[in-house]
VEXPA-476857 format. One record per residue: residue number from 1; x, y, z of N, C-alpha, C in turn. Coordinates in pm, 1 decimal, padded with zeros to 6 digits, m for minus. Layout:
REM VEXPA-476857
voro i->NUM	nc1->X	nc2->Y	nc3->Z	cac1->X	cac2->Y	cac3->Z	cc1->X	cc2->Y	cc3->Z
...
This chain:
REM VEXPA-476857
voro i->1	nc1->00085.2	nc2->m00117.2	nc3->00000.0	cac1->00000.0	cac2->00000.0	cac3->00000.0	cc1->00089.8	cc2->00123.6	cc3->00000.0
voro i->2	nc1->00045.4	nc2->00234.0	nc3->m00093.6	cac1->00120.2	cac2->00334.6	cac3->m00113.3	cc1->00083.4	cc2->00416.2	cc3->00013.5
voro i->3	nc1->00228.5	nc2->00456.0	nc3->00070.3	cac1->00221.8	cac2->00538.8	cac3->00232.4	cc1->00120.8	cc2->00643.9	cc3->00225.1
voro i->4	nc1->00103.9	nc2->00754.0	nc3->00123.3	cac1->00008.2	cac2->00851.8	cac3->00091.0	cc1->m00176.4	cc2->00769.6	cc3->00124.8
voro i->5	nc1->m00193.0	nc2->00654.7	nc3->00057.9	cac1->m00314.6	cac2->00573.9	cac3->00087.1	cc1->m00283.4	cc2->00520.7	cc3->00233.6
voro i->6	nc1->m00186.5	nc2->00504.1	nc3->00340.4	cac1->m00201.8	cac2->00493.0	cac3->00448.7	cc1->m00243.2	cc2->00612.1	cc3->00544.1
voro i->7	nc1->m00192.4	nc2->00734.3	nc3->00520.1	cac1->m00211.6	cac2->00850.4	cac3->00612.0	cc1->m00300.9	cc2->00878.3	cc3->00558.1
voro i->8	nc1->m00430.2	nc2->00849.5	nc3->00479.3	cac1->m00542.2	cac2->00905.6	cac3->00489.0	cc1->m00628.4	cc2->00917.2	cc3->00564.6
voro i->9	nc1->m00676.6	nc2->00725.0	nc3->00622.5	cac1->m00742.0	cac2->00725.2	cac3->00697.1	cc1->m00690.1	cc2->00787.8	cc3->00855.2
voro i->10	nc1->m00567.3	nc2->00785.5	nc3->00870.4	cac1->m00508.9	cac2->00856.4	cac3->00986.5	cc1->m00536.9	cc2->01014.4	cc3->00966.7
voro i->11	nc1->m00569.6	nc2->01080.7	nc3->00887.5	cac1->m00652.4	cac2->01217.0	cac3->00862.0	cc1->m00739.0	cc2->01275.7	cc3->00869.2
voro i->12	nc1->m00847.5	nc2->01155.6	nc3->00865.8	cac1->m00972.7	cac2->01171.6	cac3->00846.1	cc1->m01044.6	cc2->01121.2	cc3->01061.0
voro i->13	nc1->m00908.4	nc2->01059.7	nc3->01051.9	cac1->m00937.2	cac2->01052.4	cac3->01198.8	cc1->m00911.8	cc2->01129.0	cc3->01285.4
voro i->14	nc1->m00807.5	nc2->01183.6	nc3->01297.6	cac1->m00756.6	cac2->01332.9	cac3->01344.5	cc1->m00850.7	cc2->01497.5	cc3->01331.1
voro i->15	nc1->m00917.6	nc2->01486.3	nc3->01220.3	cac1->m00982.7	cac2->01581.6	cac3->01140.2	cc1->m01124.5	cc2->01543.8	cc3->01314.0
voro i->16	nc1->m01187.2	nc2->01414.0	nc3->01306.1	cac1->m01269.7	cac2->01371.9	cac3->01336.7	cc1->m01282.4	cc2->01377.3	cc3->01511.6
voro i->17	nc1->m01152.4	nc2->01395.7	nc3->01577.3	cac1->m01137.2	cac2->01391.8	cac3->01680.4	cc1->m01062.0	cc2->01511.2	cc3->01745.4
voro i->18	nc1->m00978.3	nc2->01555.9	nc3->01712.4	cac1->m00910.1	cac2->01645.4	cac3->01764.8	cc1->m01002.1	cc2->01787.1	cc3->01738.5
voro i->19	nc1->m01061.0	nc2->01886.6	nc3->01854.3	cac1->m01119.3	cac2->01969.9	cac3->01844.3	cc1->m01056.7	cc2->02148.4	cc3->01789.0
voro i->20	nc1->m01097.5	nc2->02158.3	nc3->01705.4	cac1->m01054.9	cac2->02250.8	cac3->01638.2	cc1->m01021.3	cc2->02245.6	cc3->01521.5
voro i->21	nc1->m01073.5	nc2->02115.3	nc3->01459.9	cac1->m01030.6	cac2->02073.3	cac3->01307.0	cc1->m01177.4	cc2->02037.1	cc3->01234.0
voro i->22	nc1->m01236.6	nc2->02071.2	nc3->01246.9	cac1->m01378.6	cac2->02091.3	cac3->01215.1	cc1->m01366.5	cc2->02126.9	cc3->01091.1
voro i->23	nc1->m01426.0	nc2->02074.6	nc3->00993.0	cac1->m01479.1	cac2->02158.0	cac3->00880.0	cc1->m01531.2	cc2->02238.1	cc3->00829.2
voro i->24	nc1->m01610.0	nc2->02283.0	nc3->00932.7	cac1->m01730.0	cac2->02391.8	cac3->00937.4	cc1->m01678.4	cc2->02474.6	cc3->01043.1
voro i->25	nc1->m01584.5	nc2->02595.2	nc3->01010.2	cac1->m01546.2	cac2->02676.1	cac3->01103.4	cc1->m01674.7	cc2->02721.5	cc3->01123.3
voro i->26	nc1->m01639.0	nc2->02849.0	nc3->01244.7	cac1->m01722.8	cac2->02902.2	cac3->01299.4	cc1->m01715.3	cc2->03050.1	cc3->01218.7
voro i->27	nc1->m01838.9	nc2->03135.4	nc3->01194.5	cac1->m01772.5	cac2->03310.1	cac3->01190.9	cc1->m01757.1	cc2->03382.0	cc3->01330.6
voro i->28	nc1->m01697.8	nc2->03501.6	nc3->01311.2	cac1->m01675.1	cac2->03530.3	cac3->01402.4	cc1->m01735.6	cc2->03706.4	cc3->01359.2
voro i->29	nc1->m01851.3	nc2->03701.1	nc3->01381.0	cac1->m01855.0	cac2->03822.3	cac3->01355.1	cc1->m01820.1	cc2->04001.0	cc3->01382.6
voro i->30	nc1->m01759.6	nc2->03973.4	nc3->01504.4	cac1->m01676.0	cac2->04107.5	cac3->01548.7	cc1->m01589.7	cc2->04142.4	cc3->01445.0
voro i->31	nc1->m01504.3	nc2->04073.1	nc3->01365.3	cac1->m01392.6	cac2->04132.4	cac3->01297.5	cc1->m01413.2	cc2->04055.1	cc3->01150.4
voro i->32	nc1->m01523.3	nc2->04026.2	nc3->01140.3	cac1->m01549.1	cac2->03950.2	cac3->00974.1	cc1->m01473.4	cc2->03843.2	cc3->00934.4
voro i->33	nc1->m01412.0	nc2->03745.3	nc3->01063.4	cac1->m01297.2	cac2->03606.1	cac3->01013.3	cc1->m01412.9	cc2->03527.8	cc3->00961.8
voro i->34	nc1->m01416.3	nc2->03483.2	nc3->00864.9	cac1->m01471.1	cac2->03309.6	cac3->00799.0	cc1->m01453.0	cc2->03231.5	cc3->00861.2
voro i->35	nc1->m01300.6	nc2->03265.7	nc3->00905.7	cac1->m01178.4	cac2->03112.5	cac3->00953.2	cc1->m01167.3	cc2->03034.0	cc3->00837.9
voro i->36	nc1->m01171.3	nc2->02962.6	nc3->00763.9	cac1->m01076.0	cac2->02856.5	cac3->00698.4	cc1->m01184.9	cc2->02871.9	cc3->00562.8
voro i->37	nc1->m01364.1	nc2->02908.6	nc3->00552.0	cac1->m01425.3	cac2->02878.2	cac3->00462.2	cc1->m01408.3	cc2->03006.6	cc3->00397.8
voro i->38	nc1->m01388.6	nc2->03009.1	nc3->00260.4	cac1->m01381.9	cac2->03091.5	cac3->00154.1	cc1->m01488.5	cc2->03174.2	cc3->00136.8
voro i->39	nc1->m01487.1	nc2->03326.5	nc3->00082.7	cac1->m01578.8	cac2->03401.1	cac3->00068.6	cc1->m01680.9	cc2->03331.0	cc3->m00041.6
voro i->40	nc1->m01618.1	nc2->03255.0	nc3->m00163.3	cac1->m01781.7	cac2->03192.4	cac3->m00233.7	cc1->m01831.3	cc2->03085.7	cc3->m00148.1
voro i->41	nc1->m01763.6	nc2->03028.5	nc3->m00068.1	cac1->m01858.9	cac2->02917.4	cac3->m00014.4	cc1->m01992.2	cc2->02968.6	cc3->00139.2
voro i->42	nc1->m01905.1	nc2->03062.8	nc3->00195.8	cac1->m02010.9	cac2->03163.3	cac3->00223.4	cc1->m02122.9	cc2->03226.6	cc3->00172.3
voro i->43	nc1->m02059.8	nc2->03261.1	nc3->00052.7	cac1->m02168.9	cac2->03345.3	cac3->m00034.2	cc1->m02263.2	cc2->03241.1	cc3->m00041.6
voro i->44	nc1->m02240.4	nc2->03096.9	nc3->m00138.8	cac1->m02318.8	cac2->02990.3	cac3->m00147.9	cc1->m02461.7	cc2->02982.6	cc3->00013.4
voro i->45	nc1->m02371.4	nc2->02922.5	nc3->00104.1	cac1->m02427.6	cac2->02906.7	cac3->00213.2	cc1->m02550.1	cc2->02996.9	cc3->00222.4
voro i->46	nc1->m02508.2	nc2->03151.3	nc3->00243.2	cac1->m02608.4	cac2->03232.6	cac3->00234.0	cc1->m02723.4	cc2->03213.3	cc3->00187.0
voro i->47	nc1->m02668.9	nc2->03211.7	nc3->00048.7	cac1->m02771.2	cac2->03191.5	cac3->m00104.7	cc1->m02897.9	cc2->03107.9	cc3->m00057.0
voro i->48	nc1->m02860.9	nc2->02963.2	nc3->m00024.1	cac1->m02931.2	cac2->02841.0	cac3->00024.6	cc1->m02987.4	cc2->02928.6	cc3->00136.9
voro i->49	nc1->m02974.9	nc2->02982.4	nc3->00201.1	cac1->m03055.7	cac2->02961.1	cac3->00328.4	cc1->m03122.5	cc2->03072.3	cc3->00286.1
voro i->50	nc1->m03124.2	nc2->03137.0	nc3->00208.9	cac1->m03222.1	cac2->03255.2	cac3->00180.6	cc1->m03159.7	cc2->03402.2	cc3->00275.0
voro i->51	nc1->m03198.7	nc2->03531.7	nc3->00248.9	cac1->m03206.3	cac2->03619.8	cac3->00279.8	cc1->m03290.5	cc2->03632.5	cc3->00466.8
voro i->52	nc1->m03226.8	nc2->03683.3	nc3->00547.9	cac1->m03227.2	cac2->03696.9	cac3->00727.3	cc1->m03368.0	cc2->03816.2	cc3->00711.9
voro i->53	nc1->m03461.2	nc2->03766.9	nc3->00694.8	cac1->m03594.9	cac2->03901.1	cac3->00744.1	cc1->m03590.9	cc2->03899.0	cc3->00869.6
voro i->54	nc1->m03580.4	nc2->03808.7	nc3->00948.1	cac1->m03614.2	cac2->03797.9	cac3->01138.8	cc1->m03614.1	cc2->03940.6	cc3->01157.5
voro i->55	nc1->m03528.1	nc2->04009.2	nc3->01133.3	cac1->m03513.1	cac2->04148.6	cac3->01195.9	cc1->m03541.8	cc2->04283.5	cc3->01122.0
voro i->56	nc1->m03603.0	nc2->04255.2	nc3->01057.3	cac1->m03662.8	cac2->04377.4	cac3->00939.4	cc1->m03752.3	cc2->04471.1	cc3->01010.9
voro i->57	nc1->m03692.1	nc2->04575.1	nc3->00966.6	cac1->m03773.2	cac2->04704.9	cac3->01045.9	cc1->m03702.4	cc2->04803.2	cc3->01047.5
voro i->58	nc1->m03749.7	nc2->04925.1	nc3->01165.0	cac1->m03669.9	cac2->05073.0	cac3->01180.1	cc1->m03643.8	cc2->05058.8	cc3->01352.7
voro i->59	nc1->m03532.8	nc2->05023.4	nc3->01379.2	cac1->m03471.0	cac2->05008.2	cac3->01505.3	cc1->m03455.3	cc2->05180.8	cc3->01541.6
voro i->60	nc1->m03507.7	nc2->05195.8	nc3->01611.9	cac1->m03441.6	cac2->05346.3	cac3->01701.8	cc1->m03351.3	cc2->05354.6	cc3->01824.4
voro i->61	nc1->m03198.9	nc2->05412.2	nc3->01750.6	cac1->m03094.1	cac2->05371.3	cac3->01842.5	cc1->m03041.5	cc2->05466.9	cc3->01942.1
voro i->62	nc1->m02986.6	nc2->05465.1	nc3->02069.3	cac1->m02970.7	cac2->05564.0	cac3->02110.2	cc1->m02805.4	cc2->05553.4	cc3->02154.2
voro i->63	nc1->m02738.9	nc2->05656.6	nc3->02151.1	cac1->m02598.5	cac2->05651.7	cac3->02176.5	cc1->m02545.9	cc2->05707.0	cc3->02319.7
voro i->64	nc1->m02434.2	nc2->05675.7	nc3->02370.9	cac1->m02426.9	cac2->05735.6	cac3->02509.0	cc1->m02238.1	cc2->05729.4	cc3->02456.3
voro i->65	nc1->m02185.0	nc2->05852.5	nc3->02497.5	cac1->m02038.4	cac2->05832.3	cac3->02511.1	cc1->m02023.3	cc2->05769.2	cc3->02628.7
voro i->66	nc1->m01930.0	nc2->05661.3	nc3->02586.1	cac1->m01834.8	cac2->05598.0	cac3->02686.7	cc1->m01746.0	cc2->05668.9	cc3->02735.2
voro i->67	nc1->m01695.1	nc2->05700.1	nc3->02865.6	cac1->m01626.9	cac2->05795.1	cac3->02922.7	cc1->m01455.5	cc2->05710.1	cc3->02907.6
voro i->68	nc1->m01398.1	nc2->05886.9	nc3->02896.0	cac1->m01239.9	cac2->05852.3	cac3->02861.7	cc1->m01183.5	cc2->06006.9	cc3->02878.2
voro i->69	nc1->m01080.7	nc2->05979.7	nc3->02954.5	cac1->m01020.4	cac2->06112.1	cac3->03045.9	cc1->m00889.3	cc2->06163.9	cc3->02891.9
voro i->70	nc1->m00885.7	nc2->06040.5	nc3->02839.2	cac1->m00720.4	cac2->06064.7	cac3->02759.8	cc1->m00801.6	cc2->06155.8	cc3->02600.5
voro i->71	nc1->m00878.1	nc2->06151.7	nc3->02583.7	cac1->m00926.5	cac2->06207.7	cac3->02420.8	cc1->m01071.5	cc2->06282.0	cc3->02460.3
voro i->72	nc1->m01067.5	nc2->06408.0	nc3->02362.0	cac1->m01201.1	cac2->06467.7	cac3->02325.6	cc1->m01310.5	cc2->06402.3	cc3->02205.4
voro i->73	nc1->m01391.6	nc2->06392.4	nc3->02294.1	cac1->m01469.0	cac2->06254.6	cac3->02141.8	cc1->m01606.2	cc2->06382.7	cc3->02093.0
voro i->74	nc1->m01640.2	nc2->06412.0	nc3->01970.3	cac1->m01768.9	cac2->06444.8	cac3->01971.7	cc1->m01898.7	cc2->06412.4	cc3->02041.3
voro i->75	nc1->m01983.3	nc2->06503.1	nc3->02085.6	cac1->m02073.4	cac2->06448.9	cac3->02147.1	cc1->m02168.6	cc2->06312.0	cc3->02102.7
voro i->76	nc1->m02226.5	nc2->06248.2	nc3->02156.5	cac1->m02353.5	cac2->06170.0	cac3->02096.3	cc1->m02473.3	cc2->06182.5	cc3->02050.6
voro i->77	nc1->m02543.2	nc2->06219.0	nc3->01931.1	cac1->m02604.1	cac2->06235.9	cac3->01894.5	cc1->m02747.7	cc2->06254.1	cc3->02013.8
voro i->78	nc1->m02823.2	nc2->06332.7	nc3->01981.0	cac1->m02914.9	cac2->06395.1	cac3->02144.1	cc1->m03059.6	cc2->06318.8	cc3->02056.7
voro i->79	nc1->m03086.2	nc2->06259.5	nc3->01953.3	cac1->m03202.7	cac2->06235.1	cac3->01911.5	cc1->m03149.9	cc2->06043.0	cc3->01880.4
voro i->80	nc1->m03265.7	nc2->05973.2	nc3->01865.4	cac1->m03262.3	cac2->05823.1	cac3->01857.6	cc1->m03206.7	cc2->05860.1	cc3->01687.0
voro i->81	nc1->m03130.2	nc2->05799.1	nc3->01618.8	cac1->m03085.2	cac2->05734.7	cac3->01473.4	cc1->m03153.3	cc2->05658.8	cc3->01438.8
voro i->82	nc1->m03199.9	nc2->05631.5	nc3->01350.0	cac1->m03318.1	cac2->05524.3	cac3->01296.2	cc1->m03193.2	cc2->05418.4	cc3->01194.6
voro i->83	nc1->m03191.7	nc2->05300.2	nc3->01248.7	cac1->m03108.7	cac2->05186.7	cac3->01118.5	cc1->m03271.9	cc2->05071.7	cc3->01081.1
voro i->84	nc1->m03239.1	nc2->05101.7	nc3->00967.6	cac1->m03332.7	cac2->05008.8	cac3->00878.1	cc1->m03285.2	cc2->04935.6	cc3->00851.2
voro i->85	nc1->m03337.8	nc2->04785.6	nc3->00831.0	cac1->m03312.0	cac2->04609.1	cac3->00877.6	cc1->m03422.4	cc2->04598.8	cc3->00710.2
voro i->86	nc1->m03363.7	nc2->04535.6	nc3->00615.7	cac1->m03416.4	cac2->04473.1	cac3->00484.2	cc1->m03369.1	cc2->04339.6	cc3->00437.5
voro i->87	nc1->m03406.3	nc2->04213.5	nc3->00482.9	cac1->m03354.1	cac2->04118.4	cac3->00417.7	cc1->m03225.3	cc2->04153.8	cc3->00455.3
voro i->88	nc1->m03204.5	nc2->04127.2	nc3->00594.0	cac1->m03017.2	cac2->04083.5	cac3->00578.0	cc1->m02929.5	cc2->04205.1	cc3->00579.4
voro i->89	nc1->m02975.5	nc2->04305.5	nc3->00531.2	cac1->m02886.0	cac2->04448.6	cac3->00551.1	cc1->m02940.6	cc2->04566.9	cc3->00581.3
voro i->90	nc1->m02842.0	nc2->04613.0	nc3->00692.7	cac1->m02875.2	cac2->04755.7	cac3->00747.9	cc1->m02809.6	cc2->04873.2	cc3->00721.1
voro i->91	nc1->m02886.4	nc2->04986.4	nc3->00732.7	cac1->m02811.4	cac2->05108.9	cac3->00685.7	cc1->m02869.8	cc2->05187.0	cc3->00788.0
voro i->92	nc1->m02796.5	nc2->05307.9	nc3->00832.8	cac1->m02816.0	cac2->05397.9	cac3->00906.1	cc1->m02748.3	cc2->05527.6	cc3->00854.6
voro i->93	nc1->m02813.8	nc2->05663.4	nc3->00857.5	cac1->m02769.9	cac2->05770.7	cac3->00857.8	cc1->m02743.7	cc2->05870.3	cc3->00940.8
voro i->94	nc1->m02594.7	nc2->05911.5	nc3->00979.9	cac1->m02552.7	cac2->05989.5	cac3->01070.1	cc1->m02465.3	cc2->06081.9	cc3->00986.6
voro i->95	nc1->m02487.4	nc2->06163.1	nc3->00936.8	cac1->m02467.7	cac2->06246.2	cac3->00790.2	cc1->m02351.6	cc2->06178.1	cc3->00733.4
voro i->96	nc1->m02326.9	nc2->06086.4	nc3->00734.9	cac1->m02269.4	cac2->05999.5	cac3->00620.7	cc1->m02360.5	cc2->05869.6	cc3->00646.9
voro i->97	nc1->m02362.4	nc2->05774.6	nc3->00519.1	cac1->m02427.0	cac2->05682.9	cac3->00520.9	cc1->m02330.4	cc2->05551.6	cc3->00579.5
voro i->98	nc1->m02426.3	nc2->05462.7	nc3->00638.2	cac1->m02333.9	cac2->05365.1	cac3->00694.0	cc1->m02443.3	cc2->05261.0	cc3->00626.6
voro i->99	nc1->m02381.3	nc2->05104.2	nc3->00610.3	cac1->m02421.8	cac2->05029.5	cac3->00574.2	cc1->m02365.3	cc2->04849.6	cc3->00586.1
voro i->100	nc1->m02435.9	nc2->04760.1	nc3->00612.5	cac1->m02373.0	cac2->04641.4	cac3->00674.6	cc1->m02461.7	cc2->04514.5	cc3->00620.8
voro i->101	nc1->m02465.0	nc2->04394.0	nc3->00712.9	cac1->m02536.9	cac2->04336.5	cac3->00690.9	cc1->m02540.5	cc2->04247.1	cc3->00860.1
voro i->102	nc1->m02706.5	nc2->04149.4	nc3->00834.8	cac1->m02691.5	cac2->04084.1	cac3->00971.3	cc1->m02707.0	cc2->03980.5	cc3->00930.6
voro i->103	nc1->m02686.9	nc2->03862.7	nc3->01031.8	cac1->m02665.8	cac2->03742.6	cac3->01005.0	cc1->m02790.1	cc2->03662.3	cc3->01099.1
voro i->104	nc1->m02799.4	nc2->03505.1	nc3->01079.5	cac1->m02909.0	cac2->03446.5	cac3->01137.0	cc1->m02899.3	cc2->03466.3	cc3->01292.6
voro i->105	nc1->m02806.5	nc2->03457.5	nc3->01367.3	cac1->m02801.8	cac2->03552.2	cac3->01511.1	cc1->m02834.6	cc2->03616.4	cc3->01506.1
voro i->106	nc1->m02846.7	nc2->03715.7	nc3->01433.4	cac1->m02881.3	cac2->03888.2	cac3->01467.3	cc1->m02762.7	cc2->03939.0	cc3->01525.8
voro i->107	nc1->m02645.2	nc2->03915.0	nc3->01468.9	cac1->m02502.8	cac2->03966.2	cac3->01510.3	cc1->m02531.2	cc2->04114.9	cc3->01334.1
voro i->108	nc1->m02449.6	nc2->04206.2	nc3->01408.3	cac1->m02476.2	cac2->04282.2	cac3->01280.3	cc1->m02345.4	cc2->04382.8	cc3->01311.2
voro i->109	nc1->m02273.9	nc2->04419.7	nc3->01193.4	cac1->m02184.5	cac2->04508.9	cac3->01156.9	cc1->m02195.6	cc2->04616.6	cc3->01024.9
voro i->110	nc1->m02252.2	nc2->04790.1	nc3->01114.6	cac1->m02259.8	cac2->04813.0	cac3->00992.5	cc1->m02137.0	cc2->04926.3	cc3->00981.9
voro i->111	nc1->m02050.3	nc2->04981.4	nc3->00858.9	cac1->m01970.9	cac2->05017.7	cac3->00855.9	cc1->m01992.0	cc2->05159.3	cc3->00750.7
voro i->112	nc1->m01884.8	nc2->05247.6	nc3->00768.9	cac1->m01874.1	cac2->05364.1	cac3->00663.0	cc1->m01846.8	cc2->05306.1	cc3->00555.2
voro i->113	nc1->m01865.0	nc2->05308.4	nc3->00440.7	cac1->m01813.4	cac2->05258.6	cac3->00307.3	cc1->m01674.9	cc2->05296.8	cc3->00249.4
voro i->114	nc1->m01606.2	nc2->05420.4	nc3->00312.7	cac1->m01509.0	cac2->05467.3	cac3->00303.4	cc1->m01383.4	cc2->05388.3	cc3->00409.9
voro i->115	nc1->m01423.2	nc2->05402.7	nc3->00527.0	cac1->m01316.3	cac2->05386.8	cac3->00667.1	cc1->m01417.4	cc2->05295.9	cc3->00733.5
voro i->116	nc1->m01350.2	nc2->05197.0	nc3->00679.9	cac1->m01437.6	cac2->05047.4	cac3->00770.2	cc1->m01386.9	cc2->05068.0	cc3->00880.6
voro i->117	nc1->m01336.6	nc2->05119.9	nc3->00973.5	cac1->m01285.4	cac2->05119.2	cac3->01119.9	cc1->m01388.8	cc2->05256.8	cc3->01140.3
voro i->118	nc1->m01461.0	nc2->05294.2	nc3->01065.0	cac1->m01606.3	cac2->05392.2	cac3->01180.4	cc1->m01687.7	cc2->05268.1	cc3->01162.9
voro i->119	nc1->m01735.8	nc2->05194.5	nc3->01246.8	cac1->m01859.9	cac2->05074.3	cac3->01247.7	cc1->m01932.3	cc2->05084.4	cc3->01386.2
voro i->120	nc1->m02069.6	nc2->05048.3	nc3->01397.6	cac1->m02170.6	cac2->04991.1	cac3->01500.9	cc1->m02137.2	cc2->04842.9	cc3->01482.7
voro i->121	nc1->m02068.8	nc2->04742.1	nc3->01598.6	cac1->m02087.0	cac2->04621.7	cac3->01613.0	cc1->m02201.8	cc2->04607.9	cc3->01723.4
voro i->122	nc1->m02280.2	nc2->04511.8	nc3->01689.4	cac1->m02363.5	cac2->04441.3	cac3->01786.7	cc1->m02454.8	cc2->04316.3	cc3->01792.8
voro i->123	nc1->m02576.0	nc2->04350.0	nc3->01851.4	cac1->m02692.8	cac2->04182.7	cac3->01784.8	cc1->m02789.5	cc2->04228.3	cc3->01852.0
voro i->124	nc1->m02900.6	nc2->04211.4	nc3->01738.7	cac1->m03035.6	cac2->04216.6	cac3->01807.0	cc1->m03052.0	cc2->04108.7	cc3->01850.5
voro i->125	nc1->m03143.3	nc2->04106.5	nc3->01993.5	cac1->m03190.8	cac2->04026.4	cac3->02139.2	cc1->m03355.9	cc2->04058.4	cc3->02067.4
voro i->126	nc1->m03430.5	nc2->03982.2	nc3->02054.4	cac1->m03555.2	cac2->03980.8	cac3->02011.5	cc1->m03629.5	cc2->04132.6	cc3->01986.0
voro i->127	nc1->m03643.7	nc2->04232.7	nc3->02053.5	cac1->m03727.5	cac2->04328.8	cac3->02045.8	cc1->m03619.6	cc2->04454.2	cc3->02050.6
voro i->128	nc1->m03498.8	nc2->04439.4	nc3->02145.5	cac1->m03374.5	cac2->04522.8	cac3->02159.5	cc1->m03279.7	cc2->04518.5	cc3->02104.9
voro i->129	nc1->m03171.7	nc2->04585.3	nc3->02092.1	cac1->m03027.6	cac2->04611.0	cac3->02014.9	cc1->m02889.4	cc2->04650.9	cc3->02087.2
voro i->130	nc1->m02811.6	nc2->04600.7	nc3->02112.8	cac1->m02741.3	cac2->04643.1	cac3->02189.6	cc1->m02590.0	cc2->04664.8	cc3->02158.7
voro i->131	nc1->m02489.5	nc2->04752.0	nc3->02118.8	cac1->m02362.8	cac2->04714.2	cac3->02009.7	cc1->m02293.2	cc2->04824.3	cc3->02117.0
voro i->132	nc1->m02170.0	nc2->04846.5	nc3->01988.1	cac1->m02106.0	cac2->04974.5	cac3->02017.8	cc1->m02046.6	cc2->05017.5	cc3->01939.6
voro i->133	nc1->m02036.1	nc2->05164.7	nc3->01879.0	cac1->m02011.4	cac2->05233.8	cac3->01803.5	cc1->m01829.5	cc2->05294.1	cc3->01796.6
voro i->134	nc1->m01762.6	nc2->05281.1	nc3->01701.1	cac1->m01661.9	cac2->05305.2	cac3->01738.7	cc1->m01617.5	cc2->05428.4	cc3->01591.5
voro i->135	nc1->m01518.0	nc2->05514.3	nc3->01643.2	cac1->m01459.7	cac2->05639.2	cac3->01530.1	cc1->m01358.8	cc2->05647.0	cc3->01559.0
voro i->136	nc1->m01286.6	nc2->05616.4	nc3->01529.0	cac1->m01128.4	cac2->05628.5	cac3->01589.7	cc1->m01107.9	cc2->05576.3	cc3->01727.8
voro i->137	nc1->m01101.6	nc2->05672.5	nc3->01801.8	cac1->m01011.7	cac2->05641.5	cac3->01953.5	cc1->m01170.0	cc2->05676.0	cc3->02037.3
voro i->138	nc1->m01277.6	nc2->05723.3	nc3->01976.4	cac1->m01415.9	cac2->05740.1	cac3->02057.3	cc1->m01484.4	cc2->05644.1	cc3->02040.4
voro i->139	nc1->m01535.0	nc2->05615.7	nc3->02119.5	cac1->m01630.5	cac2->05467.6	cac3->02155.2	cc1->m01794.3	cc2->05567.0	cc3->02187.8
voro i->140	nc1->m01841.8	nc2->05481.2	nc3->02175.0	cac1->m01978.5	cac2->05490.8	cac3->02207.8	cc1->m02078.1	cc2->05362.9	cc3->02252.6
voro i->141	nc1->m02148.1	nc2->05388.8	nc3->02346.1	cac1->m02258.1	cac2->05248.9	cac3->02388.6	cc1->m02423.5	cc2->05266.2	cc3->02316.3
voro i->142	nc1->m02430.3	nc2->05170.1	nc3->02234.8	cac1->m02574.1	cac2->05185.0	cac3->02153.3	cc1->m02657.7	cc2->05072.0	cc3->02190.3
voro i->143	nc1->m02768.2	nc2->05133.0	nc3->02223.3	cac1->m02893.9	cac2->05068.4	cac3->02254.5	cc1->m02990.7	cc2->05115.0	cc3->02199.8
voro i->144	nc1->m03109.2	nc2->05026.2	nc3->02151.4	cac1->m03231.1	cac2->05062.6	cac3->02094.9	cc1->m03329.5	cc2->04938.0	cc3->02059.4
voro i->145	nc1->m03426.2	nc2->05002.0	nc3->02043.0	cac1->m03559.2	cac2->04914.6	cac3->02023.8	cc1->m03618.8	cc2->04890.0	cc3->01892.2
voro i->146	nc1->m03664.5	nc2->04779.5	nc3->01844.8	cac1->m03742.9	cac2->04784.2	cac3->01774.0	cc1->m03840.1	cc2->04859.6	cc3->01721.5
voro i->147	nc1->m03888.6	nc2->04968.9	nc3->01626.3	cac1->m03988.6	cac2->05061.2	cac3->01622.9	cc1->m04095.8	cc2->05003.5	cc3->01559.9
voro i->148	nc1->m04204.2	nc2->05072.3	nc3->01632.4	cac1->m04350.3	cac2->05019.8	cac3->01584.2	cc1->m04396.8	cc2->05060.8	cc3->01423.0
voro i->149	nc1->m04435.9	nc2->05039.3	nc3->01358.2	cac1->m04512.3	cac2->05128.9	cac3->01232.8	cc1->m04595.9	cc2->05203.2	cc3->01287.9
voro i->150	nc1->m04541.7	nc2->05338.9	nc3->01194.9	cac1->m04630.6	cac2->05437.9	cac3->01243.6	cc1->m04555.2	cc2->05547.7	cc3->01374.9
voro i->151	nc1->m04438.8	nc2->05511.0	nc3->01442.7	cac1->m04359.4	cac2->05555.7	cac3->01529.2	cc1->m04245.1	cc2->05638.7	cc3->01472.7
């Protein structure tokens, strides 16, 4: 038997037992890793499972600066931000447009289209929202609710 046809099944066993060799990484949605699966086989995945409505709507968000003695951060916006939830992607306007997408968690990242390091990370919790907003060296804590039609 050719040695290559011996270490297979010793591969497939290793693969099978040792934790962290999974085939099906995990995402990680804070920082957009795949881990090991390729952006088309993602894309695929997606495709199949259809477009994320669970969370479709006009979330009204509210911002609070996180306190920090070392930097001057702009204030936080004094009125709720409205991010709209369509099939899977959100956008929000804070005089530039931001835009993202969410996933079957309700993990969601939406970002400037310019400077992906201005983003809201977070996840909608059934009716609430809870992330945090980041611009450089200013942080922000975002919370908000689901909005009614008609609100």
């Amino acid at each position: 038997m050719p040695k290559r046809a011996r270490l297979f099944p010793l591969c497939i066993l290793v693969t099978l037992t040792v934790p962290g060799c999974s085939s099906k990484p995990g995402v990680n949605i804070i920082n957009n890793n795949v881990g090991d699966q390729t952006a088309a086989a993602s894309a695929a995945a997606s495709a199949v499972a259809g477009p994320v409505t669970t969370f479709d709507g006009e979330w009204g968000l509210r911002f609070t600066t996180n306190p920090s003695a070392a930097r001057q951060c702009p204030p936080a916006p004094s009125r709720d931000v409205i991010m709209a939830v369509e099939q899977g992607r959100a956008q929000l306007n804070m005089g530039k447009t931001y835009s993202g997408s969410v996933n079957t968690g309700g993990e969601v990242r939406v970002a400037d289209r310019m400077d992906r390091s201005i983003a809201i990370i977070g996840a909608f919790r059934g009716e609430n929202f809870v992330g945090d907003f980041r611009n450089g060296n200013c942080s922000y804590a975002v919370a908000g609710r689901k909005r009614l039609p008609g609100q």
